[in-house]
C-alpha positions in Angstrom: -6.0 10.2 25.5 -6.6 6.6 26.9 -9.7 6.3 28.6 -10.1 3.1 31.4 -13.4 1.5 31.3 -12.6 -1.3 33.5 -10.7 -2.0 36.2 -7.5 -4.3 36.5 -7.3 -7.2 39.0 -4.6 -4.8 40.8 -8.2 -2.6 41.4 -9.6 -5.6 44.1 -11.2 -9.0 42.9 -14.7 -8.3 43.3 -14.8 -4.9 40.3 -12.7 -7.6 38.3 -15.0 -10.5 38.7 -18.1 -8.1 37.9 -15.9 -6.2 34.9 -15.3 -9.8 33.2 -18.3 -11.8 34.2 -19.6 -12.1 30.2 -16.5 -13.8 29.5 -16.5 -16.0 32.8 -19.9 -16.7 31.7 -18.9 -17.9 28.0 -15.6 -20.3 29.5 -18.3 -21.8 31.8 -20.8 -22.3 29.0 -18.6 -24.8 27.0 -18.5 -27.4 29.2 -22.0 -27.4 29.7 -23.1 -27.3 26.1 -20.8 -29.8 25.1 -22.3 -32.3 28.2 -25.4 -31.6 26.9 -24.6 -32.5 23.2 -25.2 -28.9 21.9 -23.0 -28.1 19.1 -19.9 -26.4 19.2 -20.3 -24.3 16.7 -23.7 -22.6 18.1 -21.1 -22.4 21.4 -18.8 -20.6 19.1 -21.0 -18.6 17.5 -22.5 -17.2 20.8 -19.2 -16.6 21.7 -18.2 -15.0 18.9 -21.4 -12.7 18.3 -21.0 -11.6 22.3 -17.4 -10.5 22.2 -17.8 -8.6 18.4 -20.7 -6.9 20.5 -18.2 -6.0 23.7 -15.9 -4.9 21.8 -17.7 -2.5 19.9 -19.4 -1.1 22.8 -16.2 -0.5 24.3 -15.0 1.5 21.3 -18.8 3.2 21.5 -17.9 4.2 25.2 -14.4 5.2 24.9 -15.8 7.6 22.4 -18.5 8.6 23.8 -16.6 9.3 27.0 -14.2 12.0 25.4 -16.9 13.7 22.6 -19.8 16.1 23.7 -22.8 15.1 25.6 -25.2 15.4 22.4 -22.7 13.0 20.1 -22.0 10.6 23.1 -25.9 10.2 23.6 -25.8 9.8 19.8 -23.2 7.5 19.6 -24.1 5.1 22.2 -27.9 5.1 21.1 -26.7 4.1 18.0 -24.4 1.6 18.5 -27.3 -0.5 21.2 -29.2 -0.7 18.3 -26.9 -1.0 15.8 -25.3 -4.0 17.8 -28.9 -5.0 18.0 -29.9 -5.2 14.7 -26.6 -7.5 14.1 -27.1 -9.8 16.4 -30.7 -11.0 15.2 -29.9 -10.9 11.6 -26.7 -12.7 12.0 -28.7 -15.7 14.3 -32.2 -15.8 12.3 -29.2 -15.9 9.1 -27.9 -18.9 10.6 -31.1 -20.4 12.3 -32.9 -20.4 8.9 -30.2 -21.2 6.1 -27.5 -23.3 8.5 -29.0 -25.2 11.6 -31.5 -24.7 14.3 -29.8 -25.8 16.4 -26.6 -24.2 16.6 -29.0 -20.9 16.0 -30.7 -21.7 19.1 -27.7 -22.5 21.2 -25.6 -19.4 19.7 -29.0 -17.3 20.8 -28.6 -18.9 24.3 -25.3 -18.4 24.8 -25.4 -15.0 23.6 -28.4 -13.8 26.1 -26.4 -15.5 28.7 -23.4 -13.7 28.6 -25.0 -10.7 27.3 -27.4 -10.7 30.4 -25.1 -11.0 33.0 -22.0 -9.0 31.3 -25.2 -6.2 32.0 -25.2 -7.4 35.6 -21.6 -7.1 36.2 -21.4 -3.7 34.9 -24.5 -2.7 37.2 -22.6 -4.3 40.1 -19.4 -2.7 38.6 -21.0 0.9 37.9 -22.5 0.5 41.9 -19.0 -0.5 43.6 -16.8 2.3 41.4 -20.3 4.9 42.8 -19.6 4.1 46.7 -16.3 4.4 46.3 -16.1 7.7 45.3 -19.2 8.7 48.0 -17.3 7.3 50.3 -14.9 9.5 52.4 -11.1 8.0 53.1 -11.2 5.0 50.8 -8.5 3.8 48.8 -10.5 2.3 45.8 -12.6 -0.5 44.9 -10.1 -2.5 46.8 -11.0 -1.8 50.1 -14.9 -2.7 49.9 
């Protein structure tokens, strides 16, 4: 059964955009750490730590979406905090034994994309909701 979670570009720009605004978020970062003289690697890390989190809440919704209520609630409850949990040890790991500050800038980055990944799939989650109120509409597309 393949499940989609996210729309394709063919779906309109704007449910794109939202769908993928973590990773915009994360190609626009670069530049500006590296102007500022952060260090790549905290750049990297962020990065990295963000899309390992994606990914496995994608594979936590895709299940979730074709198992009972009761083990989807289960499922997804365990995987925020699971996710969670990862996250901090893996930066307080690296802000303690490695470097502050690529700990601090891999936190930053992280929060960023992590925040507004959240806001696109609000924005995303709202646009996919008024389509389907709405009578005689062809899809996201024609918003």
């Amino acid at each position: 059964m393949t499940v989609d979670v996210y729309p394709s570009p063919r779906e309109g720009a704007l449910p794109f955009a939202a769908a993928i605004l973590g990773i915009i978020v994360c190609i626009v970062a670069l530049p500006v750490v590296l102007l500022l003289k952060g260090p790549f690697a905290g750049w990297a890390l962020g990065t990295g730590l963000w899309v390992v989190n994606w990914t496995l809440a994608q594979m936590a919704t895709r299940f979730s979406l074709g198992a009972s209520p009761a083990a989807g609630v289960g499922v997804a409850g365990g995987s925020i905090m699971a996710r969670a949990f990862l996250v901090v040890v893996v930066l307080y790991i690296v802000a303690i034994r490695i470097s502050q500050p690529i700990g601090l800038t891999a936190a930053v980055i992280f929060l960023a994309a992590f925040s507004f990944d959240l806001m696109g799939r609000i924005m995303l989650f709202s646009i996919l909701e008024r389509t389907r109120n709405t009578p005689n509409h062809k899809g996201p597309a024609d918003l």
